[in-house]
C-alpha positions as CSV (number, residue, x, y, z in Angstrom):
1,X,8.8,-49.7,-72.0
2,X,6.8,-47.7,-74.3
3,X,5.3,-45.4,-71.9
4,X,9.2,-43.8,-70.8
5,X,9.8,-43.9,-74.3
6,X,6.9,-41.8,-75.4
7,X,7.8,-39.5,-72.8
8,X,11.4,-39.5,-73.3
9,X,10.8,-39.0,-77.2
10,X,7.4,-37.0,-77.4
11,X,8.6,-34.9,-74.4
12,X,4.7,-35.5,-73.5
13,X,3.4,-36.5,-70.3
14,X,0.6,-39.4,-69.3
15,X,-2.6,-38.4,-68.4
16,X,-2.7,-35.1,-69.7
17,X,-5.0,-34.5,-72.7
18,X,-2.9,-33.7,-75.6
19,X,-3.3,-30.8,-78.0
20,X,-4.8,-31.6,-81.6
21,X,-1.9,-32.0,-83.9
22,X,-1.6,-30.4,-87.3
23,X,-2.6,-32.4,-90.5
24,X,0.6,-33.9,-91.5
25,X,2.1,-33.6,-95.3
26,X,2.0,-36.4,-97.4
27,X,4.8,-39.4,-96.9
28,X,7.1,-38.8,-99.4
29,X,7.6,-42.1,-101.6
30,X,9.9,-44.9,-100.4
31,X,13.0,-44.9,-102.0
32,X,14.7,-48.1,-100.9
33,X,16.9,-46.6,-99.2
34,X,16.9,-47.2,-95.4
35,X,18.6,-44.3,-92.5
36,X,21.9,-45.6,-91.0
37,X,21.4,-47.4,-87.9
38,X,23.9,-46.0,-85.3
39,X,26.3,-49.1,-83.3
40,X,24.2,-48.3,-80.1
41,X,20.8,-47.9,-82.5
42,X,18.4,-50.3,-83.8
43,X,16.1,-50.7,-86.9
44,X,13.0,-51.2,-85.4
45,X,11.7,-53.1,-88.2
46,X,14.5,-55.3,-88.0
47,X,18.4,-55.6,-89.5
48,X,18.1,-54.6,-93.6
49,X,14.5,-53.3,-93.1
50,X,12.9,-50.0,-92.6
51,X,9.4,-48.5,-92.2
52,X,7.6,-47.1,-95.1
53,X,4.5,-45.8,-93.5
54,X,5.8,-43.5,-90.6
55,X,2.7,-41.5,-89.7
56,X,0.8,-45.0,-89.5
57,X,-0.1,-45.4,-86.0
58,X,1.1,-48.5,-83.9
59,X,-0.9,-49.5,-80.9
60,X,-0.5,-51.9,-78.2
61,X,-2.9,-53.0,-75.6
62,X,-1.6,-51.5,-72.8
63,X,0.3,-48.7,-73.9
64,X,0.0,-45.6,-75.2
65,X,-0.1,-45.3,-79.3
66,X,3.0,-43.9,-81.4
67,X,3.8,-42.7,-84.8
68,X,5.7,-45.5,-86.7
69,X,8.2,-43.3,-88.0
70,X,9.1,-41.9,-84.1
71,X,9.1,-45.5,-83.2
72,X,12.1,-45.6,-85.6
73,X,13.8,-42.6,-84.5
74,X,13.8,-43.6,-80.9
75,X,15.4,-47.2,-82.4
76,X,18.0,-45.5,-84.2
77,X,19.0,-43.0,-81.4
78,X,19.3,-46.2,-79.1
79,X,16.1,-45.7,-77.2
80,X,14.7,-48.6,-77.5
81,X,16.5,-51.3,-75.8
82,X,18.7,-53.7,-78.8
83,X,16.5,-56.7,-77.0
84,X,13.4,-55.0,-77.9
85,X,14.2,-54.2,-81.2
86,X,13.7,-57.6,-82.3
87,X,10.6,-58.2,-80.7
88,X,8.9,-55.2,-82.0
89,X,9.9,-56.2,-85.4
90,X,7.5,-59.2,-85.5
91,X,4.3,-56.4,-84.2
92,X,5.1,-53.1,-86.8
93,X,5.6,-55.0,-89.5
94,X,2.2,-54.7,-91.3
95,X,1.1,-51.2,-89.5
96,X,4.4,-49.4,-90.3
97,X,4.9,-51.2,-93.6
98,X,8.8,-52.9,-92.5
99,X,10.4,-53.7,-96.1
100,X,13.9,-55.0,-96.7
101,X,16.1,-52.0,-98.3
102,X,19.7,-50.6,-98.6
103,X,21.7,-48.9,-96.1
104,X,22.2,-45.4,-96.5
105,X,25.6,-45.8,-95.0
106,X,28.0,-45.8,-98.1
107,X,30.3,-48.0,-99.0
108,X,33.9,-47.5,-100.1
109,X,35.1,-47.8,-103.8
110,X,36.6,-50.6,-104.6
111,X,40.7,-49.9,-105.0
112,X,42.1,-49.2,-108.4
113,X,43.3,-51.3,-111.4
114,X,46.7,-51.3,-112.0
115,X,48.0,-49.3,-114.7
116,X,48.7,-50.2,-118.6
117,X,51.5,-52.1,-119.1
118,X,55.2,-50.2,-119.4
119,X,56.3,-51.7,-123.3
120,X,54.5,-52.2,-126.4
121,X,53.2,-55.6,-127.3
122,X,55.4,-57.4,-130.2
123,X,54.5,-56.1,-133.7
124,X,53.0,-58.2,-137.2
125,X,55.5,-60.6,-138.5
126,X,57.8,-59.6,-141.5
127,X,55.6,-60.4,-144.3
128,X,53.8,-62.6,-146.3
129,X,55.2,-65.7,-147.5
130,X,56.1,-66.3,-151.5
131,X,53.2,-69.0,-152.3
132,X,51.9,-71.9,-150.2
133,X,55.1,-74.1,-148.5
């Protein structure tokens, strides 16, 4: 599985030496907030989670290593197989830093309160009384 998908993904080939890639930016901080999944997609870090390391390296005995955070974009553009999804949950979790957040998907406002009511409420009584009764 991996192999196609590094392929399909990377756009690399197997067995051919690969090119020194440039030093990568800092990670910008994790803001809670996790990308929207689409319906044929997957979180590879599981439903409600998302990866906060994505240049952390994931490797597998086996196969081929991969960026955590192009592990995640192959999941959410439905390259990874739904089955799979859940079974690679349990292996990135540590390495590319899975954490429970919010979808970025937005939700829609609740509907409105009625209105204020059309009359007045009734006014003070007539006045005081003339000593105790």
């Amino acid at each position: 599985f991996l192999p196609a998908l590094i392929v399909e993904v990377c756009g690399c080939a197997l067995g051919i030496s690969p090119t020194p890639a440039p030093i990568p930016s800092p990670t910008p901080t994790f803001d809670g907030i996790c990308p929207s999944i689409p319906h044929d997609g997957c979180s590879v870090c599981g439903q409600g989670e998302c990866i906060t390391k994505p240049d952390s390296i994931f490797e597998f005995p086996g196969q081929p290593s991969v960026r955590c955070g192009d592990l995640q974009d192959a999941g959410e553009l439905g390259h990874v197989p739904l089955d799979e999804c859940t079974f690679l949950a349990a292996l990135i979790v540590d390495v590319c830093g899975c954490t429970p957040g919010v979808s970025s998907t937005l939700t829609p406002a609740p509907a409105p309160t009625t209105g204020p009511t059309t009359g007045p409420t009734a006014g003070p009584t007539a006045g005081p009384t003339k000593g105790p009764t």
